[in-house]
C-alpha positions in Angstrom: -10.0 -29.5 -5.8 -13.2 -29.5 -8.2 -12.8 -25.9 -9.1 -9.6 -27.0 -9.8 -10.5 -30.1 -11.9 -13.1 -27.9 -13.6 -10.0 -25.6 -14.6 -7.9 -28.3 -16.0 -10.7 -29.4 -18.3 -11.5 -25.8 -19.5 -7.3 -25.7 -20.5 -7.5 -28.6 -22.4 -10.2 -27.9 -23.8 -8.9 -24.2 -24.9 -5.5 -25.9 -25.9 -7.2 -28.4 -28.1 -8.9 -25.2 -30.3 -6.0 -23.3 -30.0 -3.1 -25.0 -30.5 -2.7 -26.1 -34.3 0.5 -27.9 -35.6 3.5 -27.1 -34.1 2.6 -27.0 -30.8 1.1 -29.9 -28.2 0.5 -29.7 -24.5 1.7 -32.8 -22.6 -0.4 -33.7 -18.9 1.9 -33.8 -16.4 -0.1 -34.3 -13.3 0.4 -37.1 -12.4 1.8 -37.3 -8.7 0.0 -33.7 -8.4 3.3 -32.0 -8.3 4.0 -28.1 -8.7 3.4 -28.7 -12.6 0.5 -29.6 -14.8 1.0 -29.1 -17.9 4.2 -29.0 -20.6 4.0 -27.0 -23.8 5.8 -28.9 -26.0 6.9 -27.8 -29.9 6.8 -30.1 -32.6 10.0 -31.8 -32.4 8.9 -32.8 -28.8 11.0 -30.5 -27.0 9.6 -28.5 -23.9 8.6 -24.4 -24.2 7.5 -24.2 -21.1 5.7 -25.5 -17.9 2.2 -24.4 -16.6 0.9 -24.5 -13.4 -3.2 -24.0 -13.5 -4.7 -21.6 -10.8 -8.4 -20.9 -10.0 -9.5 -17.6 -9.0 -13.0 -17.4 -7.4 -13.2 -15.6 -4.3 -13.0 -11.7 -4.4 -10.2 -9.7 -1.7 -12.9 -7.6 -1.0 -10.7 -5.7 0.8 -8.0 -5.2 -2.1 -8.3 -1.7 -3.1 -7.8 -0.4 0.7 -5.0 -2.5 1.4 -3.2 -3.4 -1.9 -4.7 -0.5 -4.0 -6.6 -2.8 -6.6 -9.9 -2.9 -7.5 -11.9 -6.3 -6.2 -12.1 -7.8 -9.7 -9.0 -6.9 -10.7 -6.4 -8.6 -8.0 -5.4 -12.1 -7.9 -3.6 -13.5 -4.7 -0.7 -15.8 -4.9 1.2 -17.2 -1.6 5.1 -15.8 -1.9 6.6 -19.1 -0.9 4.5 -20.3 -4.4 6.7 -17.6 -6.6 10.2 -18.6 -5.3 9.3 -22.3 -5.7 8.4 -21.4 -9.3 11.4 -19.7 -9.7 13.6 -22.4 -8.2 12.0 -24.5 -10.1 12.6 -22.8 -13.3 16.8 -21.7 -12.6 17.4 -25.8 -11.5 15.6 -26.9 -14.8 16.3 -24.0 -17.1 12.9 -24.3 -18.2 10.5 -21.4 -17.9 7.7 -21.9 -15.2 4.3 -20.1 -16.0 1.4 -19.4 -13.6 -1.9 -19.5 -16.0 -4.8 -17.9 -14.0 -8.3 -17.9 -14.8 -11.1 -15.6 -13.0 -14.5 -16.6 -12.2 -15.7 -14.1 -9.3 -19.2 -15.7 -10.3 -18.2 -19.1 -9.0 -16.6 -18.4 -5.3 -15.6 -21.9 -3.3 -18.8 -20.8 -1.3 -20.9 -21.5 -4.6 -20.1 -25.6 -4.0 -21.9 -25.9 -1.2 -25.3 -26.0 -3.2 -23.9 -28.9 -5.0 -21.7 -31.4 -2.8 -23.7 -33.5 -0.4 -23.2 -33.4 3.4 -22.0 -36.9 3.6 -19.1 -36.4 0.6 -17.6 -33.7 2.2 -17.4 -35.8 5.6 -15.2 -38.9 3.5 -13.1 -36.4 2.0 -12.2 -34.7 5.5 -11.1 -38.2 6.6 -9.8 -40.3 4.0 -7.1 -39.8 1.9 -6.4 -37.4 -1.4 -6.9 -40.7 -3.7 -10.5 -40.9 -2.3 -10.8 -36.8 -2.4 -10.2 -37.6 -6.7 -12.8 -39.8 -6.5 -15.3 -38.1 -5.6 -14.1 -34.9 -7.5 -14.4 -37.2 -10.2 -18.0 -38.2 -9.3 -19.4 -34.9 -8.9 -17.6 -33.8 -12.0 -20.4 -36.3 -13.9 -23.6 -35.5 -12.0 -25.8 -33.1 -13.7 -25.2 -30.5 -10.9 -22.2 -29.5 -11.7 -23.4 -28.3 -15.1 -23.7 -24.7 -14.1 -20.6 -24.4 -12.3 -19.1 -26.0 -15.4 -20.7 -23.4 -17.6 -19.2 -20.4 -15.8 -15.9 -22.0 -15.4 -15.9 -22.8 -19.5 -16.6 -18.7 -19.6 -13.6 -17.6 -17.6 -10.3 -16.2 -19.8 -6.7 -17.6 -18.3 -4.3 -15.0 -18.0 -0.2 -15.7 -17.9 2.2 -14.6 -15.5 5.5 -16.3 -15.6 7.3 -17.1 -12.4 9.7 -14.1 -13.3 7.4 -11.7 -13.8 5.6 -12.5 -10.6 8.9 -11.9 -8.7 10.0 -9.1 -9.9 6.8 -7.6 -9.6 6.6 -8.7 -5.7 10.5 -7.8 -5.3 9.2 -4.0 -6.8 5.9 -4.0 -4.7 7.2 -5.5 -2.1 4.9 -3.4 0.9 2.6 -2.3 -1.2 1.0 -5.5 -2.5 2.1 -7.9 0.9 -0.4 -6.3 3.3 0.8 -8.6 5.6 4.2 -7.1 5.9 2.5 -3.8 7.0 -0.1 -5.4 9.4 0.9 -5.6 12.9 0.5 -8.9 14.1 -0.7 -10.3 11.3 -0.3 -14.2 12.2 -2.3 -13.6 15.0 -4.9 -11.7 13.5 -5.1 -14.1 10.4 -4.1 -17.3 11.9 -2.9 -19.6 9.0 -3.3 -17.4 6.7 -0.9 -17.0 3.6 1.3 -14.4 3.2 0.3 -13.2 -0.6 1.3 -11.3 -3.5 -1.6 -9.6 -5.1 -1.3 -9.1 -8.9 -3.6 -7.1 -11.1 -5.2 -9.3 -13.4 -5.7 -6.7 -16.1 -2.3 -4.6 -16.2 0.3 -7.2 -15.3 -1.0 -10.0 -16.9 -1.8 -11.1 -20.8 -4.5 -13.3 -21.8 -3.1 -16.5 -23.1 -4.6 -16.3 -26.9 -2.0 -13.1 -26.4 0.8 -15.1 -25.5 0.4 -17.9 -28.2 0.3 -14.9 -30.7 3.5 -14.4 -29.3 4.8 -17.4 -29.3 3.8 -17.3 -33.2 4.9 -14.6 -34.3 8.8 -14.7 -31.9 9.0 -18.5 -32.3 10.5 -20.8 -29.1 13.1 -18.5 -28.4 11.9 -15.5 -28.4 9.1 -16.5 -25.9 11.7 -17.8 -23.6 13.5 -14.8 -23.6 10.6 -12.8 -22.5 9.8 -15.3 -20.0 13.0 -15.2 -18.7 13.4 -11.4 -18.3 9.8 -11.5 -16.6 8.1 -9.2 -19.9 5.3 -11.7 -20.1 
């Protein structure tokens, strides 16, 4: 949840400089739904939703079983894409995943700076109390590194179509779980993922408000909808 936090701030802090005019993101977080964020055009009309994801942890694993190099896969749970995309045909709005990468700040790396005892009250209190003390950490001077790497990462954009036509294409080749034998009882709980390449099937998100500049609302809603972005 703080890498999380720290993700949402870096956004709005990256909307702020980049969005001029004509375009305004709305928070939408509230109730910690599927969505977080609402681009919005000038006349106060929605673009597009965004759902903000934190990538940390490498698959070291990935080029073996998904064919990827390490830094270059992202995992997202399947049941995550067809909610998006539900989500997207009910409200006939496009849904957009907006990644960013920090393999220098793995959820391992918070250890060093969340105290024993806080990480005792939020295994047994509620997700109200869990803010809080995101919240409080967010403020102590130990979180300045791990804010300085996060500030450093680039989001990427993968819109809900795009991510399922890509898994409906690469179906066995980027589930691993559909060709491991057993695989719930090997990996327990363990999600059954997608793995995405960060660097061919994804475009940095100063790439897609070019796009949205230069095509205007509609014609980044088209390539939303036809999974090109």
């Amino acid at each position: 949840m703080m890498l999380g936090s720290l993700a949402e701030e870096h956004f709005e802090t990256l909307a702020a400089d980049s969005l001029k005019g004509e375009f305004t993101v709305k928070d939408d977080r509230v109730g910690r739904t599927d969505t977080d964020y609402r681009l919005m055009d000038h006349s106060g009309r929605q673009v597009c939703r965004f759902n903000i994801k934190f990538h940390g942890t490498l698959f070291r694993e990935a080029h073996e079983y998904v064919g990827l190099d390490p830094d270059d896969c992202f995992a997202l749970a399947t049941y995550k894409i067809h909610a998006a995309l539900r989500r997207q045909e009910e409200e006939r709005l496009p849904y957009v995943f907006l990644i960013v990468s920090v393999p220098a700040v793995p959820r391992a790396a918070l250890e060093e700076v969340i105290p024993d005892q806080l990480v005792w009250l939020s295994a047994v209190t509620n997700r109200a109390i869990e803010e809080g003390i995101v919240t409080h950490l967010l403020g102590q001077p130990s979180s300045e590194d791990v804010r300085r790497k996060v500030q450093g990462g680039e989001f990427r954009v993968l819109s809900a179509r795009r991510a399922y036509v890509l898994l409906r294409d690469q179906l066995f080749a980027r589930v691993h779980a559909l060709r491991v034998p057993r695989f719930t009882n090997t990996f327990g709980r363990a999600d059954i993922n997608m793995h995405f390449s960060l660097r061919q099937e994804m475009i940095p998100f100063r790439e897609f408000l070019g796009l949205l500049a230069t095509t205007g609302v509609q014609g980044i809603s088209v390539r939303l909808e036809r999974g090109e972005v």
